[in-house]
C-alpha positions as a Python dict, from the first residue, in 0.01 Angstrom:
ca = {
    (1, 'X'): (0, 0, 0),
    (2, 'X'): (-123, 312, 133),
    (3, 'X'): (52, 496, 415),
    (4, 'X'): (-193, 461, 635),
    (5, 'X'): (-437, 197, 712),
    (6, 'X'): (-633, 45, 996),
    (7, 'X'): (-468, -300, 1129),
    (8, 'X'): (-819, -457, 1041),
    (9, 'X'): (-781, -322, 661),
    (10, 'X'): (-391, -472, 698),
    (11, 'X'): (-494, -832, 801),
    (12, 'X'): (-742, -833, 490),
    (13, 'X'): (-443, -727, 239),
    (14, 'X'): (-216, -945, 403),
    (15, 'X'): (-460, -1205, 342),
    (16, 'X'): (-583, -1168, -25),
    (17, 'X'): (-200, -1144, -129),
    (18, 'X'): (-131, -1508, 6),
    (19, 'X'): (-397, -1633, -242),
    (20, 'X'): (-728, -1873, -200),
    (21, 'X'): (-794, -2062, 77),
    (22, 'X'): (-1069, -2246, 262),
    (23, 'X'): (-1345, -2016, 335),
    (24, 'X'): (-1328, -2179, 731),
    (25, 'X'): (-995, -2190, 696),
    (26, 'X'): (-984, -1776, 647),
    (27, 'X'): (-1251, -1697, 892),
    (28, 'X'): (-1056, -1886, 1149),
    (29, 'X'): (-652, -1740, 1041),
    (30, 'X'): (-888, -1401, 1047),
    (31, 'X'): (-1025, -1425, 1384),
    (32, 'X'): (-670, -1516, 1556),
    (33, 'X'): (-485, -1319, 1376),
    (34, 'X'): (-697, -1025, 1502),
    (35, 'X'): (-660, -1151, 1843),
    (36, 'X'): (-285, -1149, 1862),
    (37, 'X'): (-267, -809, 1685),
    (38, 'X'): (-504, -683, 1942),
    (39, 'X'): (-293, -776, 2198),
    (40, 'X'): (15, -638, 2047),
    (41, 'X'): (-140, -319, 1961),
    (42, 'X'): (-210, -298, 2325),
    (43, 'X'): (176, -330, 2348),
    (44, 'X'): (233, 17, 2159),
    (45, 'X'): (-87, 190, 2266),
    (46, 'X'): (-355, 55, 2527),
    (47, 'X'): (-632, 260, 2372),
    (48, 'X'): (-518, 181, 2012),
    (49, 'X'): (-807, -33, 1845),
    (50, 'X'): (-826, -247, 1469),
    (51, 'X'): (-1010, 14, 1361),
    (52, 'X'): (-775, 316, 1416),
    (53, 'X'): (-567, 409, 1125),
    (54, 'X'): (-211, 371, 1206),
    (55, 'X'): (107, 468, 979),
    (56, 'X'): (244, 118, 771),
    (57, 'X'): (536, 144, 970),
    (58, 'X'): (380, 79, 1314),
    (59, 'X'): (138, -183, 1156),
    (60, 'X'): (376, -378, 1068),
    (61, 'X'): (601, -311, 1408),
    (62, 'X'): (291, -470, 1551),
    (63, 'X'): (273, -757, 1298),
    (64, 'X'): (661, -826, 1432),
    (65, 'X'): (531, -792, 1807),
    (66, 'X'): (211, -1042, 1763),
    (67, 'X'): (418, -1276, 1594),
    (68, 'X'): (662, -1269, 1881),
    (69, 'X'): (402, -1300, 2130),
    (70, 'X'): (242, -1586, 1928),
    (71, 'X'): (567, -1727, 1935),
    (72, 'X'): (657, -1718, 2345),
    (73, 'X'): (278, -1863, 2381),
    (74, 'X'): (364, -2199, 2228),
}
């Protein structure tokens, strides 16, 4: 994993290592999980985009924040 990487590029490797899906299937997990990562970015940075490119270790701080955001929505 490289250093640094945009959180678009991270939701793509995050993706291929959990294996073959449904094509719909990925399209859709891709769409919301860009959603709540864009939210959470916004959390750390309101002028932070998916395409900046962010040190791992604040990707995945804001893989931790959109999951605990995903998780007060329910």
């Amino acid at each position: 994993m490289p250093e640094r990487l945009t959180l678009d590029e991270f939701i793509v490797a995050t993706m291929v290592s959990q294996g073959p899906i449904d094509p719909a299937l990925t399209v859709k997990n891709f769409r919301e999980l860009r959603m709540h990562l864009s939210r959470a970015a916004e959390l750390h940075d309101p002028d932070l985009t998916l395409d900046d490119e962010i040190p791992l270790a604040l990707a995945l701080a804001i893989t931790h924040d959109a999951t605990d955001l995903e998780g007060f929505r329910a």
